[in-house]
C-alpha angles and dihedrals in degrees: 000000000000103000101194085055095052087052090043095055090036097049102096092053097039087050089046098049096043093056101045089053107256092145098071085173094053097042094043101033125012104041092042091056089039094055100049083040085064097047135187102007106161116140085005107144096229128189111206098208104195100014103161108191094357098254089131098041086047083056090055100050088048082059090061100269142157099222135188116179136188140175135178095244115088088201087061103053090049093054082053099048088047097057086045083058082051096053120002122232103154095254123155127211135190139169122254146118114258097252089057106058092104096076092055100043130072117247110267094352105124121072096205136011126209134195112174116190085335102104103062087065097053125088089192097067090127082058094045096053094047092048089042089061094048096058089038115112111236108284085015121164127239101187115175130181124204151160104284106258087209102051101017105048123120131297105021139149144192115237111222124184126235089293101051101255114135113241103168144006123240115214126191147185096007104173094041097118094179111131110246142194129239136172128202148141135222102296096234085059108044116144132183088229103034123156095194106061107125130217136218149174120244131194107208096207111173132230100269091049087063109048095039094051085050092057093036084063099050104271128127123201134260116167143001124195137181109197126222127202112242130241085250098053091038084055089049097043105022086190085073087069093079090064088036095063114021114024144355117271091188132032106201114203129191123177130163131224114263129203 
């Protein structure tokens, strides 16, 4: 499948769902812990690698942000260059994959790099991290946030007892790295029939491919952190209480460039 393609075609519904709030997980837990995880960032020239339709980019100029974004599908760029007609933020948009920004960045110019449920779909990573360094201001900042390798690989599965409760969580095939397909839809929409279920590759890197690829390209490492839902967005979205009690849904990783 081209997947550039698949995003391309798909663009319009993903955007659409994402804005009006379908992905009650994302909006409730992820973003919010990666947002604090990321800090003070006002007047931080960001650069937003694998930004889709621009919502979280949007989130970072409203913290106060320089922001620069960039995906690989053109459909998607246009959607976010379209909202920043809407309402102006000074962000800036262009079209790449993500093992080619270098061509289109000056040389130690950003002073973070984020990458936000990208990297898991991008075989390049190795690339990534090595172009992310050279754009990188001195003492920059590459922070990435991902399914946790450990907790979110594929297949897994929750163990409940005789009257449905989780009480565990079953993990498999761990060190299994072969790229796979899914398919799925926002979880407050799910039909049996539905047509607009998307599909998507996913690389399921572990953990130590991650954080050795991150030291093999020049960057030391700062911080580590495995969010937790809190009691407020558990009480608002009861299905959070499985990755509040028994595993970690996301891994957040920040590292710094080192010379």
């Amino acid at each position: 499948m081209d997947l550039q393609k698949f995003w391309n075609t798909n663009s319009k519904y993903w955007s659409d769902n994402i804005n009006k709030g379908s992905d009650h997980t994302r909006d409730l837990f992820g973003l919010p812990s990666f947002l604090e995880f990321l800090g003070n960032i006002t007047g931080k020239r960001i650069l937003d690698a694998g930004c889709g339709d621009g919502n979280f980019s949007r989130k970072l100029a409203t913290n106060g942000a320089i922001v620069t974004g960039f995906d690989f599908s053109q459909n998607m760029i246009d959607i976010a260059k379209s909202y920043e007609l809407e309402n102006k933020q000074g962000i800036k948009y262009f079209t790449c994959s993500i093992d080619k920004v270098e061509k289109y960045c000056n040389s130690e110019y950003f002073d973070i790099i984020v990458s936000y449920m990208v990297l898991c779909c991008c075989k390049e990573i190795d690339q990534f991290f090595k172009q992310s360094w050279n754009i990188l201001r001195k003492d920059g900042y590459l922070i990435i946030g991902i399914p946790h390798p450990c907790f979110n690989n594929y297949p897994y599965s929750w163990i409940k007892d005789k009257n449905n409760n989780i009480n565990g969580l079953l993990i498999s095939n761990y060190f299994d790295e072969t790229k796979y397909v899914r398919s799925w839809d926002f979880a407050s929409m799910i039909k049996q029939d539905s047509q607009n279920k998307m599909t998507e590759a996913r690389y399921p890197w572990t953990l130590s491919t991650y954080l050795n690829l991150l030291s093999s390209n020049g960057f030391k490492l700062q911080e580590i952190r495995e969010p937790r839902p809190t009691k407020e967005s558990v009480r608002l979205l009861p299905r959070l209480k499985r990755w509040y009690k028994h595993a970690a849904c996301f891994l957040f990783i920040k590292v710094q460039k080192y010379d």
